[in-house]
C-alpha positions as CSV (number, residue, x, y, z in Angstrom):
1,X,-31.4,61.2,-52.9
2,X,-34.4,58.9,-51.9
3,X,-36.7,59.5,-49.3
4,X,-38.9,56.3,-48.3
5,X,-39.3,55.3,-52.1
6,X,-36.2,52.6,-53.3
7,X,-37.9,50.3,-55.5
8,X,-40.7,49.9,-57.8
9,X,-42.3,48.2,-55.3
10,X,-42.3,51.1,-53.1
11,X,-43.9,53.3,-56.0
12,X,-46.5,51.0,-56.9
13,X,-47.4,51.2,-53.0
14,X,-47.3,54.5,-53.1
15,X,-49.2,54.5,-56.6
16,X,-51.9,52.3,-54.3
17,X,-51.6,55.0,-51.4
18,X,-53.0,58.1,-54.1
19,X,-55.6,56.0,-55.0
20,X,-57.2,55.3,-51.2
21,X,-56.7,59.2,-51.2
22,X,-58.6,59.7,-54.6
23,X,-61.6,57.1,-53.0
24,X,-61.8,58.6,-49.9
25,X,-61.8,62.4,-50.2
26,X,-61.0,63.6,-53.8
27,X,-59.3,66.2,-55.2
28,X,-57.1,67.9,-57.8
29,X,-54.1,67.8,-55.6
30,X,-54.7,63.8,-55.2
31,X,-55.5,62.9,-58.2
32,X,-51.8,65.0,-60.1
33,X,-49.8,63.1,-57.4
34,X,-51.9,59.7,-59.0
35,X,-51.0,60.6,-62.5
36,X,-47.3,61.9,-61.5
37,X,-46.7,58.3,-59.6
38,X,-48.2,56.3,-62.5
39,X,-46.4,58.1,-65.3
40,X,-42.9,58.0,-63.5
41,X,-43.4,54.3,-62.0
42,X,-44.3,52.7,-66.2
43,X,-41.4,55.1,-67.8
44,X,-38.8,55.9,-65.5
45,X,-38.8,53.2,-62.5
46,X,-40.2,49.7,-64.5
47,X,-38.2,50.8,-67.5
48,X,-34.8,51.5,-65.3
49,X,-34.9,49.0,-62.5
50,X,-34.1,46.0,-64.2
51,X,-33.4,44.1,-60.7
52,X,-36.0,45.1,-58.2
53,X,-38.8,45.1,-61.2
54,X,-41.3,42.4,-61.6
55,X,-40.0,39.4,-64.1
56,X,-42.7,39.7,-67.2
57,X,-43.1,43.8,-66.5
58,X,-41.4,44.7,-69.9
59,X,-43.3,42.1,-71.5
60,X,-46.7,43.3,-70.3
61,X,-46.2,46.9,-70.6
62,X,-44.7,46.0,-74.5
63,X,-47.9,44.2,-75.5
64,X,-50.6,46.2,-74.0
65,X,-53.5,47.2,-76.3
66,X,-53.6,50.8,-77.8
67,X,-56.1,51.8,-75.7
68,X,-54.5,51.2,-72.1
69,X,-51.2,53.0,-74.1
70,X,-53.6,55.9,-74.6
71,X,-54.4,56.0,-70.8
72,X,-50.8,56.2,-69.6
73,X,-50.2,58.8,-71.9
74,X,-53.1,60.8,-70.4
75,X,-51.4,60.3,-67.2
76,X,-48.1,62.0,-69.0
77,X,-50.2,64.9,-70.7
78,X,-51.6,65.9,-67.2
79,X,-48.4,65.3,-65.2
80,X,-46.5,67.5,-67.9
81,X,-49.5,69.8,-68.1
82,X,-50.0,70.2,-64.1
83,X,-46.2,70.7,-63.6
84,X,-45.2,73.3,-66.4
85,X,-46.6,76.8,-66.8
86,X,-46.5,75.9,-70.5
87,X,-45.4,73.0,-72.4
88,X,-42.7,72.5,-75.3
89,X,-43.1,72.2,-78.3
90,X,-42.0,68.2,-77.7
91,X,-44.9,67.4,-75.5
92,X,-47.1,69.4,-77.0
93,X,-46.3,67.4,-80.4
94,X,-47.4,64.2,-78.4
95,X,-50.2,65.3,-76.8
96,X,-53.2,62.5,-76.7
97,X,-55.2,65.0,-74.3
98,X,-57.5,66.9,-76.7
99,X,-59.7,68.4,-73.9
100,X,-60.2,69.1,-70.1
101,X,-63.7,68.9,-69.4
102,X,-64.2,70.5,-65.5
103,X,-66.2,68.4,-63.0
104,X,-69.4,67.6,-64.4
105,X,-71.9,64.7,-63.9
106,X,-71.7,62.3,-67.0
107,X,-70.8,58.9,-66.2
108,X,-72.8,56.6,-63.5
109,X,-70.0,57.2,-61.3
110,X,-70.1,60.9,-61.0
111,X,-73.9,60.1,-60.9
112,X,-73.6,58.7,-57.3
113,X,-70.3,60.5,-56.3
114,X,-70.6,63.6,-57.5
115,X,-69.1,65.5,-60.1
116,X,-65.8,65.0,-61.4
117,X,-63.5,66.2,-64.4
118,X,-62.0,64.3,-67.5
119,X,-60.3,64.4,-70.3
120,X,-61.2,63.2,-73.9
121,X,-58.8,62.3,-76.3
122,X,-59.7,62.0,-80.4
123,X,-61.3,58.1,-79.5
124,X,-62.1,58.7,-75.9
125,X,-63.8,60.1,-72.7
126,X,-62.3,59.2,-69.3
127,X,-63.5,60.6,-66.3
128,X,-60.6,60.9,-63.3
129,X,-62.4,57.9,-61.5
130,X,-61.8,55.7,-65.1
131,X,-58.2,57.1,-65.2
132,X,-57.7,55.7,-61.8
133,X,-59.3,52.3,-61.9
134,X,-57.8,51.4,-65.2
135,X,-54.4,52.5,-64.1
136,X,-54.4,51.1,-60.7
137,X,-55.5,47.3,-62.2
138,X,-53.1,47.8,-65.0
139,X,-50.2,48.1,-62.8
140,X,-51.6,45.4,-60.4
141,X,-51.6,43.2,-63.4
142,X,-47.9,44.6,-64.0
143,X,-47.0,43.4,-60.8
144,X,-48.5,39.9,-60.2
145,X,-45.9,37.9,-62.1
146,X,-48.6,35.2,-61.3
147,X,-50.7,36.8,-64.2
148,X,-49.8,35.7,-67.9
149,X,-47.9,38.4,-70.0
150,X,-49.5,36.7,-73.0
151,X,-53.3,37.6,-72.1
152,X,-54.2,41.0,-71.1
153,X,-57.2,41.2,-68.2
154,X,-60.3,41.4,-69.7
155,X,-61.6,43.7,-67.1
156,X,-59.4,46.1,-68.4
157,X,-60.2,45.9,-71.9
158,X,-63.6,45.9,-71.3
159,X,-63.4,49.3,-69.4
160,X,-61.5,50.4,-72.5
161,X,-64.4,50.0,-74.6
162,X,-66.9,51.3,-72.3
163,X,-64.5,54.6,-72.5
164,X,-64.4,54.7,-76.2
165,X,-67.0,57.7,-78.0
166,X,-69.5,56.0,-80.3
């Protein structure tokens, strides 16, 4: 019951795809289908396409720092958040998301863009814009079996720690 998606592969394309839409014209609707792709492509499609998934993707996603852990599981609050009226008391239990902030002007990218919305969790502030670059080089470092398991990419964890509240 597949339409045009058969592989991760063919998610983290389409994973790629939602973020040209978020860069070129943003909105909510583009940036829940972003979340959606991301949450379902780590914990349903890596994790159950043991063939057709890149060799060391286990491996990465198993020894990724806290903080990029954190991320993902932003992209599962929203995606749970945006597709249920309410939520049970399961995800609500695991809930990193502590607050929606609307679209406001507080990082140097909404500075230049515009305003945007974000999220904070107990440690952290992301704007939509973070969300998307950290996820998108995350799973490009997923998927480049060139790229050690052993040695996470520093650009990531350094845009981890600019997202971290002081």
């Amino acid at each position: 019951m597949k339409v045009g998606i058969e592989s991760c592969e063919d998610l983290f394309n389409k994973l790629m795809f939602e973020k040209e839409r978020l860069e070129s014209g943003w909105s909510d609707y583009d940036f829940f289908n972003f979340v959606v792709t991301a949450w379902h492509l780590q914990n349903d499609w890596l994790k159950n396409n043991k063939e057709n998934r890149p060799e060391f993707a286990m491996r990465k996603i198993n020894s990724s720092p806290q903080g990029m852990k954190e991320v993902l599981n932003i992209a599962r609050d929203i995606a749970n958040g945006s597709k249920h009226f309410k939520l049970d008391a399961y995800s609500e239990k695991r809930k990193v998301v502590t607050e929606v902030h609307p679209a406001e002007i507080k990082d140097w990218h909404s500075y230049f863009v515009g305003p945007k919305p974000a999220v904070s969790t107990v440690k952290s502030y992301y704007s939509v814009a973070d969300l998307s670059y950290l996820i998108t080089e995350y799973f490009k470092w997923i998927f480049n079996d060139a790229e050690s398991a052993d040695c996470f990419p520093e650009n990531i964890k350094n845009h981890l720690d600019y997202c971290m509240i002081e």
